[in-house]
TIRO-2110 file (N, C-alpha, C; in Angstrom, 1 decimal):
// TIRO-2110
44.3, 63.3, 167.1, N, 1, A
44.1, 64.4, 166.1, CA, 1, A
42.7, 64.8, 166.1, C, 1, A
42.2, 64.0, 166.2, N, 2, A
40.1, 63.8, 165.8, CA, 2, A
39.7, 64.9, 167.4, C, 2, A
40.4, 64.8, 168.5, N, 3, A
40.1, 65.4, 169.6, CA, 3, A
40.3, 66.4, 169.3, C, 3, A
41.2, 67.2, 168.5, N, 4, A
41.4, 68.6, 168.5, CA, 4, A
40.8, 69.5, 168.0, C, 4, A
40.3, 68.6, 166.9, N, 5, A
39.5, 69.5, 165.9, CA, 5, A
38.5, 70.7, 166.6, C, 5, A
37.6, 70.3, 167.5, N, 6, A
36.3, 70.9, 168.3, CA, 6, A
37.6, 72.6, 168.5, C, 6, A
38.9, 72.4, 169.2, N, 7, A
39.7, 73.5, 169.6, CA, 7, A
39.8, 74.0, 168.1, C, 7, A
40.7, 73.8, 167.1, N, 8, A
41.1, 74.5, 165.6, CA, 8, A
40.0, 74.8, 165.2, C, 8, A
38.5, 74.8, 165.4, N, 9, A
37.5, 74.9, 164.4, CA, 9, A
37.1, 76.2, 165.5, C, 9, A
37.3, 76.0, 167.2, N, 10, A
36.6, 77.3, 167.9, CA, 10, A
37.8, 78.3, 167.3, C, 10, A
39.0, 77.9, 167.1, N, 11, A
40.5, 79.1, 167.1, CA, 11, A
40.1, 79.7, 165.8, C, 11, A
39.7, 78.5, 164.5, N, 12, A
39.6, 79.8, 163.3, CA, 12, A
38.6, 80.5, 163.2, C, 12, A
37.4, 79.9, 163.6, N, 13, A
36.3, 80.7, 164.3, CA, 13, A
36.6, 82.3, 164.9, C, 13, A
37.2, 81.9, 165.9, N, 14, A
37.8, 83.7, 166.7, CA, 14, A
38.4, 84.6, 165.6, C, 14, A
39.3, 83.3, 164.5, N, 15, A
40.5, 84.2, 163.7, CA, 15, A
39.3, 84.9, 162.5, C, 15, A
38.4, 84.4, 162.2, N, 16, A
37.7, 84.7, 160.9, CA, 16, A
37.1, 85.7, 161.7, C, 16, A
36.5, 85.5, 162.7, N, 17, A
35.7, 86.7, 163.1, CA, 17, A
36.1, 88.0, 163.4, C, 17, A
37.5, 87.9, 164.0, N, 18, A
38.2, 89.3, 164.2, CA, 18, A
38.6, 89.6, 162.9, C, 18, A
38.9, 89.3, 161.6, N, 19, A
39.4, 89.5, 160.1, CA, 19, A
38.2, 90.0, 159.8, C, 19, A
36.7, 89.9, 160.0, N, 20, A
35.7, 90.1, 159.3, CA, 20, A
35.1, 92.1, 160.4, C, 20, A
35.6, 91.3, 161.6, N, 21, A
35.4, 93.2, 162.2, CA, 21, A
36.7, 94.2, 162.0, C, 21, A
37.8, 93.6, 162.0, N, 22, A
39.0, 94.2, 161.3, CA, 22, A
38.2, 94.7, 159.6, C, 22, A
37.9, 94.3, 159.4, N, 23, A
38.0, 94.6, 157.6, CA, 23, A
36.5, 95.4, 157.8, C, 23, A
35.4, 95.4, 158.4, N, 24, A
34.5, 96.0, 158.6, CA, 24, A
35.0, 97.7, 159.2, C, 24, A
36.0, 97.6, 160.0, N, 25, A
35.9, 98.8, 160.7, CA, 25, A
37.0, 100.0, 159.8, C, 25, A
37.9, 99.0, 158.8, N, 26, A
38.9, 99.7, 157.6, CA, 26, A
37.7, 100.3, 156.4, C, 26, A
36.4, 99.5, 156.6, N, 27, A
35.7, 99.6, 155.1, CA, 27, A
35.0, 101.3, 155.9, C, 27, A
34.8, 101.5, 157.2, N, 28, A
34.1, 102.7, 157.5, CA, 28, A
35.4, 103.9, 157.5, C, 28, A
36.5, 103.1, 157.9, N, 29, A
37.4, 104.1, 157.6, CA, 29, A
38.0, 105.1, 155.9, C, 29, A
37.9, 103.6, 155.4, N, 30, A
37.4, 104.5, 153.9, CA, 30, A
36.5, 105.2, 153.8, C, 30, A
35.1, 104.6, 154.1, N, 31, A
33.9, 105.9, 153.7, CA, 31, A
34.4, 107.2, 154.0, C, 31, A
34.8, 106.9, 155.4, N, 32, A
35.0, 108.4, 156.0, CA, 32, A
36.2, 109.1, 155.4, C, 32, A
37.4, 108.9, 154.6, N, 33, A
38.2, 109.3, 154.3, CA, 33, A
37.3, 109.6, 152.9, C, 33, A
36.6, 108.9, 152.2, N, 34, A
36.5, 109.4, 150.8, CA, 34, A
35.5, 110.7, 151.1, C, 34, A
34.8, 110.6, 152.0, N, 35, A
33.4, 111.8, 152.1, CA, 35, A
35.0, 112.9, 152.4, C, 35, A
36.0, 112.6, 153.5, N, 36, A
36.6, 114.2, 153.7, CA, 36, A
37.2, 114.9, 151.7, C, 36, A
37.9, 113.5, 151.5, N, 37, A
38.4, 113.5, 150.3, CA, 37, A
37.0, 114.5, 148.8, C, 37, A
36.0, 114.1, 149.0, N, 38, A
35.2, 114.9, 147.9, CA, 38, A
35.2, 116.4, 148.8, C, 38, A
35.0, 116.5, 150.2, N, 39, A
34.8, 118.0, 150.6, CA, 39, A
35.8, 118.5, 150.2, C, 39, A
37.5, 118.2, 150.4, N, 40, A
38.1, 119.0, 150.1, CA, 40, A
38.1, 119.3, 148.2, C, 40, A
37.8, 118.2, 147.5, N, 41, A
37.5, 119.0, 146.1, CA, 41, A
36.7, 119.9, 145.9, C, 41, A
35.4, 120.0, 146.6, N, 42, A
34.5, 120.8, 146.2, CA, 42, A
35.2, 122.2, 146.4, C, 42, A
35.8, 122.2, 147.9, N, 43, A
36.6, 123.3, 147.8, CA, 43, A
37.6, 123.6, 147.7, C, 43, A
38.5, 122.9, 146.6, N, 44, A
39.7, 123.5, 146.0, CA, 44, A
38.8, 124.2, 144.6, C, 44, A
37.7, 123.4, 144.0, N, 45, A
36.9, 123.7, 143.3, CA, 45, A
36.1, 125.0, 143.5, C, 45, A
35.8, 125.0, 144.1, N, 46, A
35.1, 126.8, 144.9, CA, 46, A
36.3, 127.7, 145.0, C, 46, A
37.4, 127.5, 145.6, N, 47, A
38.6, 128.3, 145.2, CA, 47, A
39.1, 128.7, 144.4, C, 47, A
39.4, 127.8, 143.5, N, 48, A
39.8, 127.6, 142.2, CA, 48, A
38.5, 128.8, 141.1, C, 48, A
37.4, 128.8, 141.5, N, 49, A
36.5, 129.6, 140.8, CA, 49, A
35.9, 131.1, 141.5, C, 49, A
36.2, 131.3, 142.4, N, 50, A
36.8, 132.1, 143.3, CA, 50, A
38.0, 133.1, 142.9, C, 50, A
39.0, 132.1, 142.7, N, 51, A
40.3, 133.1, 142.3, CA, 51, A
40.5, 133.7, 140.8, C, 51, A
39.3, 133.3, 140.1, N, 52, A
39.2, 133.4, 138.9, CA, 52, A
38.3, 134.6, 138.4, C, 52, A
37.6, 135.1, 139.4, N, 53, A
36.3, 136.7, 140.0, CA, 53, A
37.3, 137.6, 140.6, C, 53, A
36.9, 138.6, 140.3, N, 54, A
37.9, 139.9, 141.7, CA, 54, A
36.0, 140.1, 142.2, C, 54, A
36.5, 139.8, 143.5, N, 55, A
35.2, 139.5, 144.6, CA, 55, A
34.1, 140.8, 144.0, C, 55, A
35.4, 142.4, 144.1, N, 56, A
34.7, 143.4, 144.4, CA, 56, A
34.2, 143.7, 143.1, C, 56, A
34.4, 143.7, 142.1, N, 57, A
33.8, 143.7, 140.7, CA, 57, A
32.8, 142.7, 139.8, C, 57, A
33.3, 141.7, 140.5, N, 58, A
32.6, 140.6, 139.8, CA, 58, A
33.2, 139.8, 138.0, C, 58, A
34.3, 140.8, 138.2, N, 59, A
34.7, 140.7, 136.7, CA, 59, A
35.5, 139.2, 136.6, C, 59, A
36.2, 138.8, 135.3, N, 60, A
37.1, 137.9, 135.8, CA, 60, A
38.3, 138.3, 135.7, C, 60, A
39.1, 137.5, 136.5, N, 61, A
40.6, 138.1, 136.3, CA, 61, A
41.3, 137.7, 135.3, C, 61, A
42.5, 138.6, 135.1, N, 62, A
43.7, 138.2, 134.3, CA, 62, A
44.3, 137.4, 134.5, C, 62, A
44.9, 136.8, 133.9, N, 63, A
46.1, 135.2, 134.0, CA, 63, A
47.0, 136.3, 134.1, C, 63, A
48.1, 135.7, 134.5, N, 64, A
49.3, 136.4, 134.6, CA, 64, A
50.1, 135.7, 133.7, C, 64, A
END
């Protein structure tokens, strides 16, 4: 049993290290999903205040 150990200690070794670049490369995938995620607020927000001006007047519009 005592012989094997040197092998299970290189195997969880590999397993921790691929769990640690796996979970590294999900954490950039978040960033990158939350940065798209605020652009598209800013511009439903720009839109949203936008549709609320008639361009050519500058006035605000009516609610319907």
């Amino acid at each position: 049993m005592t012989r094997h150990l040197p092998w299970i200690a290189t195997a969880i070794i590999g397993v921790v290290a691929r769990l640690v670049q796996a979970n590294q490369q999900m954490q950039e995938r978040l960033a990158s999903t939350e940065g798209k995620l605020r652009e598209q607020a800013q511009q439903i927000e720009s839109h949203a205040i936008e549709s609320r001006t008639d361009a050519l007047t500058l006035l605000a519009n009516r609610r319907a």
